[in-house]
C-alpha positions as CSV (number, residue, x, y, z in Angstrom):
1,X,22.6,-24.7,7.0
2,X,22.7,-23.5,3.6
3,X,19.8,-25.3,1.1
4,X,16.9,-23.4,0.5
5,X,15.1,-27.4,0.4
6,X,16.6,-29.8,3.1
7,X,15.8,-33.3,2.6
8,X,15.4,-34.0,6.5
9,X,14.2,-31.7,9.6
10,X,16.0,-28.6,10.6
11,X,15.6,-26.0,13.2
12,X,15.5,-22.0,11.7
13,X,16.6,-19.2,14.4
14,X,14.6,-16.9,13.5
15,X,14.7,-13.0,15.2
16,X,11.0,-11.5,15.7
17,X,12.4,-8.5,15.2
18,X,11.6,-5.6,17.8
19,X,7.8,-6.0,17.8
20,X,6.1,-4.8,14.7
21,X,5.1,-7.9,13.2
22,X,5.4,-5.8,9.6
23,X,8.5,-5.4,10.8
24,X,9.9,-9.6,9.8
25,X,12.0,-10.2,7.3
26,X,11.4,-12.3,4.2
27,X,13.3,-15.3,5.3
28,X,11.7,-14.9,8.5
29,X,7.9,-14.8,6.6
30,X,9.2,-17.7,3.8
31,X,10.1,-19.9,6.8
32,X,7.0,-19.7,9.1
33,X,4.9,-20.1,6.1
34,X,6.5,-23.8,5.8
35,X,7.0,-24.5,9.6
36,X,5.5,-27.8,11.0
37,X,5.5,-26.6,14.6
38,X,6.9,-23.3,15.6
39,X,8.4,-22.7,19.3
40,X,7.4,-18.8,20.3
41,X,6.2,-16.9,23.7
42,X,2.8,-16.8,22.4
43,X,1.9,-13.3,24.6
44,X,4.8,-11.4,22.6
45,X,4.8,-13.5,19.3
46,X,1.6,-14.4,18.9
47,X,0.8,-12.2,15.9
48,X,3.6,-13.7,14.0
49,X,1.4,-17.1,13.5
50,X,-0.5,-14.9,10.8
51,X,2.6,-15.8,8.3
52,X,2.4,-19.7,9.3
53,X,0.1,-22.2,7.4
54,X,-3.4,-23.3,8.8
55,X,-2.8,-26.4,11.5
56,X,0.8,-25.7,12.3
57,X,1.6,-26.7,16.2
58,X,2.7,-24.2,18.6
59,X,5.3,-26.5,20.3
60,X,6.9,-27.2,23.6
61,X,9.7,-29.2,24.8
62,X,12.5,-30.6,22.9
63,X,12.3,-29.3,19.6
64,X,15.2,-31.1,18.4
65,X,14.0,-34.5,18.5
66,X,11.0,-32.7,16.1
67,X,13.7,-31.9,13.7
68,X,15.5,-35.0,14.0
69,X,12.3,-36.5,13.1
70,X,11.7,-34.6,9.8
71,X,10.1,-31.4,11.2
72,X,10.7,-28.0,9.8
73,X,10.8,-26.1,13.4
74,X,11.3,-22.3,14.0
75,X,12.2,-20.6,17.0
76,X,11.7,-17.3,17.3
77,X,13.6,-14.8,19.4
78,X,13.6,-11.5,20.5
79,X,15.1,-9.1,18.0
80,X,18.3,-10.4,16.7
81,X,18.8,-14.0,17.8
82,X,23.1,-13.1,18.2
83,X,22.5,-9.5,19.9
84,X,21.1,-10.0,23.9
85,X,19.4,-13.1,22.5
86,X,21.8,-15.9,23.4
87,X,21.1,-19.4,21.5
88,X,24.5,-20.9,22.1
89,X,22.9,-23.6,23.9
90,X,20.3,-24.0,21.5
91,X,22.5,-24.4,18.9
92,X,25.0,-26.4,20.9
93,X,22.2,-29.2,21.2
94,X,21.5,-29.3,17.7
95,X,24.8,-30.0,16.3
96,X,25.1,-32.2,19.2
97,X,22.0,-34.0,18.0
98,X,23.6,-33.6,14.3
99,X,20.2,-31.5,13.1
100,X,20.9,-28.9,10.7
101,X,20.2,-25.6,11.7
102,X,20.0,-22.1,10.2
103,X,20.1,-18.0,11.9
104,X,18.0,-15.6,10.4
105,X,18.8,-12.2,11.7
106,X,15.9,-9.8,12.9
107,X,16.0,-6.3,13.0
108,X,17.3,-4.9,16.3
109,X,15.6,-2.9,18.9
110,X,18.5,-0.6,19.3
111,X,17.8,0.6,16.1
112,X,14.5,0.2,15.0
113,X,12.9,1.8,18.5
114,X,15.0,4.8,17.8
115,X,13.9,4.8,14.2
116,X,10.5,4.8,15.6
117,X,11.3,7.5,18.1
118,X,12.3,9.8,15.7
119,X,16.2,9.1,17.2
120,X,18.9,8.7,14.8
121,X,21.0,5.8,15.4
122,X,23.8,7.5,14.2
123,X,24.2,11.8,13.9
124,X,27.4,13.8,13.0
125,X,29.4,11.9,15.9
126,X,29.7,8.6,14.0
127,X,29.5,6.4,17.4
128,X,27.2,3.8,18.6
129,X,27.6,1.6,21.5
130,X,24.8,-0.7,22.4
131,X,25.1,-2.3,25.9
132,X,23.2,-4.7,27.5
133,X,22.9,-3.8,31.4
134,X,22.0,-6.7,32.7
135,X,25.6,-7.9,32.2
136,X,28.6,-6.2,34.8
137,X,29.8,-2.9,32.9
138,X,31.9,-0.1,33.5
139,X,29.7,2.9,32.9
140,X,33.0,5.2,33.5
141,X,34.1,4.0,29.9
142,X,30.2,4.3,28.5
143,X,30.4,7.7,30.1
144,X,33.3,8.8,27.5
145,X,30.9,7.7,24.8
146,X,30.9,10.4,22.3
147,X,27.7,9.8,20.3
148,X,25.1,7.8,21.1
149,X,24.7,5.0,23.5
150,X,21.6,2.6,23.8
151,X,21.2,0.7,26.9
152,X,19.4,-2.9,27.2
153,X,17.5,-4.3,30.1
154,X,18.0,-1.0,32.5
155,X,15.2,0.5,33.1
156,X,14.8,-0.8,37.0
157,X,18.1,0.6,37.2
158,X,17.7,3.9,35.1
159,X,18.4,6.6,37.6
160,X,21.8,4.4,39.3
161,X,22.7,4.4,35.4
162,X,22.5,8.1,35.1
163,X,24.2,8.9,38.0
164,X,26.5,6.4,37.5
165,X,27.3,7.8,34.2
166,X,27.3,11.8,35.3
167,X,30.0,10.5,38.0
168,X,31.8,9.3,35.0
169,X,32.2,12.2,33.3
170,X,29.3,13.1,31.2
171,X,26.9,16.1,31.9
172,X,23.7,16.2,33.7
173,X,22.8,18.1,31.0
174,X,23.0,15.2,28.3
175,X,19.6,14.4,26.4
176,X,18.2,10.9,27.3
177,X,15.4,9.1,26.1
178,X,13.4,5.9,27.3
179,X,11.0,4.3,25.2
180,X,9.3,0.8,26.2
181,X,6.6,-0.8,23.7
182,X,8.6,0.1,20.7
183,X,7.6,-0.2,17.3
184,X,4.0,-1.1,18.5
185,X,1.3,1.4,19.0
186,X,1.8,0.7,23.0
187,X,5.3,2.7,22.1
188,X,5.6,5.2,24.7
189,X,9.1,7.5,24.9
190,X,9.9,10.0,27.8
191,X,12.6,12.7,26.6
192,X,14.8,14.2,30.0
193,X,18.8,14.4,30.7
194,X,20.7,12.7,32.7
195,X,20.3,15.4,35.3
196,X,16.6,15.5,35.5
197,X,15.9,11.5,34.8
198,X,14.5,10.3,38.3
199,X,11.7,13.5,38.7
200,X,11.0,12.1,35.0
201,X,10.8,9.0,35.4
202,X,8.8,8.6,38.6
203,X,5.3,8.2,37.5
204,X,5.7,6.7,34.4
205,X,5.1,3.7,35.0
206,X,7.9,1.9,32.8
207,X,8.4,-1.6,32.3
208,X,10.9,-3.8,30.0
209,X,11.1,-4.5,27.4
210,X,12.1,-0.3,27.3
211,X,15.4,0.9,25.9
212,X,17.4,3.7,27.3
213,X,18.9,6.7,24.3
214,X,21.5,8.5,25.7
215,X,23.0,11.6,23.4
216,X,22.5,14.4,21.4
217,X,20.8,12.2,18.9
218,X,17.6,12.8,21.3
219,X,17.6,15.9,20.3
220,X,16.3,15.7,16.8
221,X,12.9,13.8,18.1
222,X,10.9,16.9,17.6
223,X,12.1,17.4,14.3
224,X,11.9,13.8,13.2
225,X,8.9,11.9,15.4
226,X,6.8,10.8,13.2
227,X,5.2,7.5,14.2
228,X,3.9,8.5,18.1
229,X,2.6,11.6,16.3
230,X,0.4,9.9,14.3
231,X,-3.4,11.2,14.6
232,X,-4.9,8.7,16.6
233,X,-1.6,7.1,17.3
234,X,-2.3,4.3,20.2
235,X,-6.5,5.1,19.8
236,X,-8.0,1.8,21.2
237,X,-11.2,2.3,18.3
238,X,-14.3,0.0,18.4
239,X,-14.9,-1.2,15.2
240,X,-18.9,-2.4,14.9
241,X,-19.5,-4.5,11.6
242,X,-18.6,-7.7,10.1
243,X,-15.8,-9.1,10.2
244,X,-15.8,-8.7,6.0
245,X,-16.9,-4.9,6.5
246,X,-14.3,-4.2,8.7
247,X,-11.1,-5.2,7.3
248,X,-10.1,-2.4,5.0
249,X,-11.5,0.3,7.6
250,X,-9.2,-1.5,10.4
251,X,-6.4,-1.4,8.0
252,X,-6.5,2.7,7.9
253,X,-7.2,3.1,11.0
254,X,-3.8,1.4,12.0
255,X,-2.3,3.8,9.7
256,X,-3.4,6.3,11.8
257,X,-1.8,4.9,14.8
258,X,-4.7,3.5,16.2
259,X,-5.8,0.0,17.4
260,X,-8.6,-1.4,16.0
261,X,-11.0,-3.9,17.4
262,X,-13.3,-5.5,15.0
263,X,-16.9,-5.8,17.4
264,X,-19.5,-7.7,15.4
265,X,-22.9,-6.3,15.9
266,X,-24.8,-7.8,13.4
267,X,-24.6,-11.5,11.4
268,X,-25.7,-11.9,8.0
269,X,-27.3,-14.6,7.5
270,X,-29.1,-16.7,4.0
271,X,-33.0,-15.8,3.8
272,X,-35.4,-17.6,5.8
273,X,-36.7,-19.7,2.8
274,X,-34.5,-19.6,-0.5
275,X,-37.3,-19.7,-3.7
276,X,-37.3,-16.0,-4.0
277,X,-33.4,-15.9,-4.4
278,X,-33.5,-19.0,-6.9
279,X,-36.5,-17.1,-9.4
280,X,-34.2,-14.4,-9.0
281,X,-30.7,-15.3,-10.6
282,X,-33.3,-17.5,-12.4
283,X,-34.7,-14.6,-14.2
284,X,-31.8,-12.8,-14.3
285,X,-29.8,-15.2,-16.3
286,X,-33.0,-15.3,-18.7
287,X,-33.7,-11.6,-19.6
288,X,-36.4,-11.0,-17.5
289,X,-34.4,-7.6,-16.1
290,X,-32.9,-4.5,-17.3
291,X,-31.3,-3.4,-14.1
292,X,-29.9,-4.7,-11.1
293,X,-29.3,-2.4,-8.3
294,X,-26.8,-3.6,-5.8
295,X,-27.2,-1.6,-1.9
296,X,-24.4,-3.4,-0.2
297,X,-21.7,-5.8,-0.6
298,X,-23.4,-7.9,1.5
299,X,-25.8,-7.8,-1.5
300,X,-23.0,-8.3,-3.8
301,X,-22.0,-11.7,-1.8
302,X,-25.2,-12.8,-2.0
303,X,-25.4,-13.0,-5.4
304,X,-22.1,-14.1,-6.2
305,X,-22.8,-16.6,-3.4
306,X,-26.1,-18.1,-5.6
307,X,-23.9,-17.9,-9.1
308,X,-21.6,-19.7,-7.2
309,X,-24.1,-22.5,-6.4
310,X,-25.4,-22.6,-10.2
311,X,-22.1,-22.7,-11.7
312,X,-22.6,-19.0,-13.2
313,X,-19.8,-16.7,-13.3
314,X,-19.8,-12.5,-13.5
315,X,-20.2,-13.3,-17.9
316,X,-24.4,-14.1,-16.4
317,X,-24.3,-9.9,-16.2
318,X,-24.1,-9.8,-20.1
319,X,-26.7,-7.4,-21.3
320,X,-27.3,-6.0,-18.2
321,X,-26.8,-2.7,-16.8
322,X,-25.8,-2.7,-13.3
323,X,-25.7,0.1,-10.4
324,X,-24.2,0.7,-7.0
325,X,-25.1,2.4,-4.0
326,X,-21.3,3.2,-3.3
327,X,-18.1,2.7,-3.3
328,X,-17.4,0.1,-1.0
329,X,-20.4,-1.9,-3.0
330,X,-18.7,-1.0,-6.3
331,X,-15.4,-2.3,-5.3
332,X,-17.6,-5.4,-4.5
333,X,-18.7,-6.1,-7.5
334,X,-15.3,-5.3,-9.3
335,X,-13.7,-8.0,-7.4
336,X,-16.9,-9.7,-8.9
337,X,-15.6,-9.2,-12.3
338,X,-18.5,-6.7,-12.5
339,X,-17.9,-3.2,-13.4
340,X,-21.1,-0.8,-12.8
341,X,-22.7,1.4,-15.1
342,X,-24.2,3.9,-12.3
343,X,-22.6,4.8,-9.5
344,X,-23.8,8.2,-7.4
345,X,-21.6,10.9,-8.0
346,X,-23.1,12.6,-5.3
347,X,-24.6,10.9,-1.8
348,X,-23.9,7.6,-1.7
349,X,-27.1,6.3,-0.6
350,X,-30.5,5.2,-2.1
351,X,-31.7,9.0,-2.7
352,X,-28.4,9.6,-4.2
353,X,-28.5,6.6,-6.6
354,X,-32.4,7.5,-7.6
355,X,-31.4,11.3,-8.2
356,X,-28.8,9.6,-11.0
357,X,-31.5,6.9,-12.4
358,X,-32.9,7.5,-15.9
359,X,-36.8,7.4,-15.8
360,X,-38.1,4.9,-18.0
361,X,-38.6,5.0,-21.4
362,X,-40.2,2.8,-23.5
363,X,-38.5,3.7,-26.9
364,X,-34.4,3.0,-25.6
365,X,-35.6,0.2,-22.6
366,X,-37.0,-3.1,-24.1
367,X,-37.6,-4.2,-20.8
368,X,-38.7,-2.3,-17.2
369,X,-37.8,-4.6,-14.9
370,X,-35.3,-4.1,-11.8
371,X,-34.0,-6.4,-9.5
372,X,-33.0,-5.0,-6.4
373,X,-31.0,-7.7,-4.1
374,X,-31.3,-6.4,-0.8
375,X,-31.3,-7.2,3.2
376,X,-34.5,-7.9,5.1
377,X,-34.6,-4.9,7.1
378,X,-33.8,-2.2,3.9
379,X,-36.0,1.2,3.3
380,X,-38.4,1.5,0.5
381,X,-36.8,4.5,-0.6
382,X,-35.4,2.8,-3.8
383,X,-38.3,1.4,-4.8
384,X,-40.5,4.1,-4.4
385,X,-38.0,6.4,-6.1
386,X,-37.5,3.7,-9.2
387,X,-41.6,3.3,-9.6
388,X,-41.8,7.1,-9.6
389,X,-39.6,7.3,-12.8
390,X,-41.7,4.4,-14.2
391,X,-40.0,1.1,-13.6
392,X,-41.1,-2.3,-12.0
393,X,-39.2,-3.6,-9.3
394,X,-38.5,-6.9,-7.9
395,X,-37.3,-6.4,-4.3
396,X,-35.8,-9.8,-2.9
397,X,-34.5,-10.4,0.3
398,X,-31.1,-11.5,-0.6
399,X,-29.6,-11.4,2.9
400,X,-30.7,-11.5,6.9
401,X,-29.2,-9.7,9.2
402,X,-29.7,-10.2,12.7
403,X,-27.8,-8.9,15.8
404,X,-24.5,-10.6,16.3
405,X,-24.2,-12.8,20.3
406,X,-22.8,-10.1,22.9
407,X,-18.9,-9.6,22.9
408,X,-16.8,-11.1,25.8
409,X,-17.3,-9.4,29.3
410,X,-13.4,-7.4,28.9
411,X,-15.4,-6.0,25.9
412,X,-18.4,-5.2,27.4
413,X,-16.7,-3.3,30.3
414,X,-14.7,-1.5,28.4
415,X,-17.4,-0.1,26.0
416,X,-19.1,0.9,28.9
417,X,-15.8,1.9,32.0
418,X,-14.3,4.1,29.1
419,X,-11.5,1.7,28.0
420,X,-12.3,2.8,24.4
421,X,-11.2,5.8,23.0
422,X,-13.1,5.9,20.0
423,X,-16.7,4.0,18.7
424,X,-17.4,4.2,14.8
425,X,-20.9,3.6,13.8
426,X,-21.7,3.3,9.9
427,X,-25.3,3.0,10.4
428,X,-28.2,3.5,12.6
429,X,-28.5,-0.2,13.1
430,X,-24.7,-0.5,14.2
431,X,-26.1,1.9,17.1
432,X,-28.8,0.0,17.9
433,X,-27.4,-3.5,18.1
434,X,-24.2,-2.4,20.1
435,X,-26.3,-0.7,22.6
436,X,-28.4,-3.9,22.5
437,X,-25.5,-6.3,22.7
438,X,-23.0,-4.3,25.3
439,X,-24.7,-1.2,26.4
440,X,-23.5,2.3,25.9
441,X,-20.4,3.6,25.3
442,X,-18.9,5.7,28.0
443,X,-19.3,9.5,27.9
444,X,-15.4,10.1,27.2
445,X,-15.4,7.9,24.1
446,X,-15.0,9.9,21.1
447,X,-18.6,9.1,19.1
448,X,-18.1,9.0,15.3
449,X,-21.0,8.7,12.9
450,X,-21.4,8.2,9.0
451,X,-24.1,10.4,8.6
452,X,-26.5,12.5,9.7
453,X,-29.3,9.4,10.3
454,X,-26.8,7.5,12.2
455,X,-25.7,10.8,14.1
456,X,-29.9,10.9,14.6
457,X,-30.0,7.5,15.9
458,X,-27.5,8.0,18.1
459,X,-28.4,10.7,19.8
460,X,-31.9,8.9,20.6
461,X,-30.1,6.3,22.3
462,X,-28.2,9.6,24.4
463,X,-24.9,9.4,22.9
464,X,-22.9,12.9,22.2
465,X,-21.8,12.8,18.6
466,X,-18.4,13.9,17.9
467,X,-17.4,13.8,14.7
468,X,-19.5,13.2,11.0
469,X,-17.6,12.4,8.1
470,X,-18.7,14.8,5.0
471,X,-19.4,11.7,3.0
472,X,-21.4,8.3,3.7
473,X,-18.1,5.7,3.4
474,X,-16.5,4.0,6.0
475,X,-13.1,5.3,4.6
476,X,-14.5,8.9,5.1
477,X,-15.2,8.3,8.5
478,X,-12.0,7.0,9.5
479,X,-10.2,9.7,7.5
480,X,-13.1,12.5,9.7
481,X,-11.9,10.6,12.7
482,X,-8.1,11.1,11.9
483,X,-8.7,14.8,11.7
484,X,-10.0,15.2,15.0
485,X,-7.5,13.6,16.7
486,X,-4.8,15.6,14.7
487,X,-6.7,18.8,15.9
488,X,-6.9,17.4,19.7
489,X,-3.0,17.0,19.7
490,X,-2.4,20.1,18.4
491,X,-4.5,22.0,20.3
492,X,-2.7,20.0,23.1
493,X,0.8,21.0,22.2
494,X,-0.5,24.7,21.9
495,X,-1.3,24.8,25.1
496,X,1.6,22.8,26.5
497,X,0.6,19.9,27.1
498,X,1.0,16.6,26.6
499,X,-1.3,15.2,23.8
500,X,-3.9,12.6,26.2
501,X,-5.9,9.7,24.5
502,X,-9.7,9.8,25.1
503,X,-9.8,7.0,27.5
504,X,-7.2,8.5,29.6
505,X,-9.5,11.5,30.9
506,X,-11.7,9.2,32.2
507,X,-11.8,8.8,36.4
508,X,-9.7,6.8,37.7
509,X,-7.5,6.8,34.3
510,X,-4.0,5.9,34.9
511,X,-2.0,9.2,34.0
512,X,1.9,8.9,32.9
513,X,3.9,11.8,33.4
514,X,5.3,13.2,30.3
């Protein structure tokens, strides 16, 4: 199959790669994006339907007569679909059937896990030999391997493949490596020899898919591991805010190794009755205000939410001068097309924006007026700071919010059996609605506030507070968070030991041996 554009249905091999979904090709990405149905195992693949267009099918069943019919189908395999992924069949039935078909290669397990390992493929002794052991081999002849082997589908046969291969000539004393999950933040690698591989391998609880390293390439993973090593690297973390608040905080927490899970605990929601809004932009658009002071980006949305509805754009701002609480509410209202005149250079926080305001003055402001777009349960701090310095304030309710439905029951247990490792809370009211909605978070969960009233609020409600990032931003809390657990694995490899995730000193915890 050669044409980027086929006039009829075709069927696209397409490797998953090794399980990093960051990890697909182009081609792999362009072709899901224009799939009509896509064949996958949904439990190892199912992240991959982020690249595919809203309302493809997930199909079953002969995907050929799909093609033949006009569909664009992809299949997607393991890996590399022509390395231990066999398709001949597949394909056989295709040109049978006479429906075009094209292979797009993935990038191997046997070396991206290694890559991920901090294992070089490939080291002074330029020799590779990848074997799958699921098929009859002579492990004499992979004993005479010089560099470095990687071994397929063996780990229910690891120790008989050791032995098999000291018996063939290689020492007891050769490095060896197994690492199952790879690429993934479940990635989990066990460094022994040959010698010492079934006292190392007994509790640790290994399943496939796992690859097997065997060489002095193993050798270099404390110099070059740099992906289990990560701070929180595998960190299950409990994300509580909306789903829009969340994204860019999830997003640095998995570059910290850690998995995020986005917990809503409260909804925003329009206001009760919306006249207040309308006189609002109303007066807005018609001078009545010299300010507007945005405290969120909910506020932000709001607003831009109401323009929206009038058939204003960001040009309504024209005239006016325009403050933010924060960062994450003046990256808001860039996106707006809005750039802000005050931002706090210090706290970010309604003190810290009132320590920055200009008092009023009647000679340089022709007008006194501020509108302050805010939720329904804000502080009066703002105002009462802005009346002080001799300005008039219109403080609408722009925004609801009430406390999100609980989470699932899997959720709920784990907040409260330990099956988090980490909670962060960015305000006292993301304490109080999770407790509300799914009850408090076990005692080994790693407790990370924004600031001292959330680390206030939290202790009320009898939570230990762990960590407090030096600045009120989510991005400062994750980055306060990262630290810790960079100082808990070192203080761990100080000591000797293995570096252990929160959840895993909890009773009962299943413990791997490293």
């Amino acid at each position: 199959m050669s044409s980027d554009s086929p006039t009829s249905g075709f069927v696209a091999f397409v490797g998953a790669g090794p399980g990093d979904p960051n990890l697909l090709t182009l081609r792999a990405a362009e072709l899901l994006g224009k799939a009509d149905a896509v064949v996958l195992d949904d439990e190892q693949f199912g992240p991959l339907l982020k690249y595919c267009r809203e309302g493809v099918e997930v199909a079953e069943g002969d995907y050929v007569q799909r093609a033949k019919a006009g569909q664009l189908v992809v299949r997607l395999c393991a890996g590399d679909p022509m390395l231990f992924s066999s398709i001949d069949d597949e394909v056989a039935a295709c040109v049978a059937a006479e429906v075009d078909f094209e292979i797009v290669p993935g990038v191997p397990p046997a070396t991206a896990v290694l890559t991920y390992a901090g294992i070089p493929a490939a080291t002074a002794v330029p020799e590779f030999r990848v074997v799958d052991a699921a098929q009859e081999q002579d492990w004499t002849s992979h004993a005479a391997t010089r560099g470095t082997l990687v071994i397929y589908n063996g780990i229910t046969e690891a120790v008989a493949i050791g032995k098999a291969l000291i018996a063939g000539g290689k020492p007891d004393t050769t490095p060896v490596a197994v690492s199952s999950g790879g690429t993934t933040t479940e990635q989990y690698t066990v460094v022994s020899s040959l010698g010492r591989l079934q006292a190392d391998l007994k509790h640790a609880g290994f399943t496939e898919p796992a690859l097997i390293v065997v060489g002095e390439a193993v050798g270099q993973r404390d110099r070059l591991s740099w992906f289990e090593t990560k701070p929180l690297f595998g960190w299950r973390v409990l994300v509580p805010r909306t789903k829009e608040q969340s994204r860019s905080l999830s997003e640095q927490l998995t570059a910290y190794g850690a998995v995020p899970e986005e917990v809503p605990t409260i909804s925003v929601e329009p206001p009760r009755t919306p006249q207040q809004m309308d006189r609002a932009i109303k007066g807005l658009v018609t001078g009545r205000y010299e300010w507007v002071a945005f405290t969120s980006a909910n506020a932000v949305k709001a607003v831009r939410e109401k323009f929206e509805e009038y058939g204003l754009d960001a040009r309504a701002f024209a005239g006016l001068k325009v403050a933010a609480v924060g960062e994450a509410t003046s990256q808001a209202l860039v996106e707006f097309g809005v750039k802000p005149d005050l931002l706090p250079s210090g706290e970010q926080s309604s003190e810290g924006l009132v320590a920055e305001w200009p008092p009023y003055d009647s000679m340089l402001d022709p007008i006194n007026r501020v509108l302050l777009p805010r939720a329904d349960i804000s502080t009066d701090t703002l105002v009462a700071g802005l009346t002080e310095l001799g300005w008039e304030c219109d403080d609408v309710t722009a925004y609801r919010t009430v406390r999100a439905a609980p989470p699932p029951a899997p959720i709920r247990e784990a907040i409260k059996g330990g099956g988090f490792d980490a909670v962060l809370f960015t305000s006292s009211s993301t304490v109080r609605n999770l407790v509300g909605i799914a009850g408090k978070p076990h005692n080994v969960t790693v407790i990370a506030v924004i600031g001292p009233q959330t680390a206030k609020t939290a202790e009320e409600f009898g939570l230990r507070v762990d960590v407090m990032s030096d600045k009120p931003s989510a991005s400062a809390l994750a980055a306060a968070l990262a630290e810790f657990g960079a100082k808990q694995r070192q203080a761990a490899v100080a000591a000797g030991d293995s570096p252990r995730k929160p959840s895993q000193n909890r009773r009962g915890a299943r413990r791997r041996a490293k």
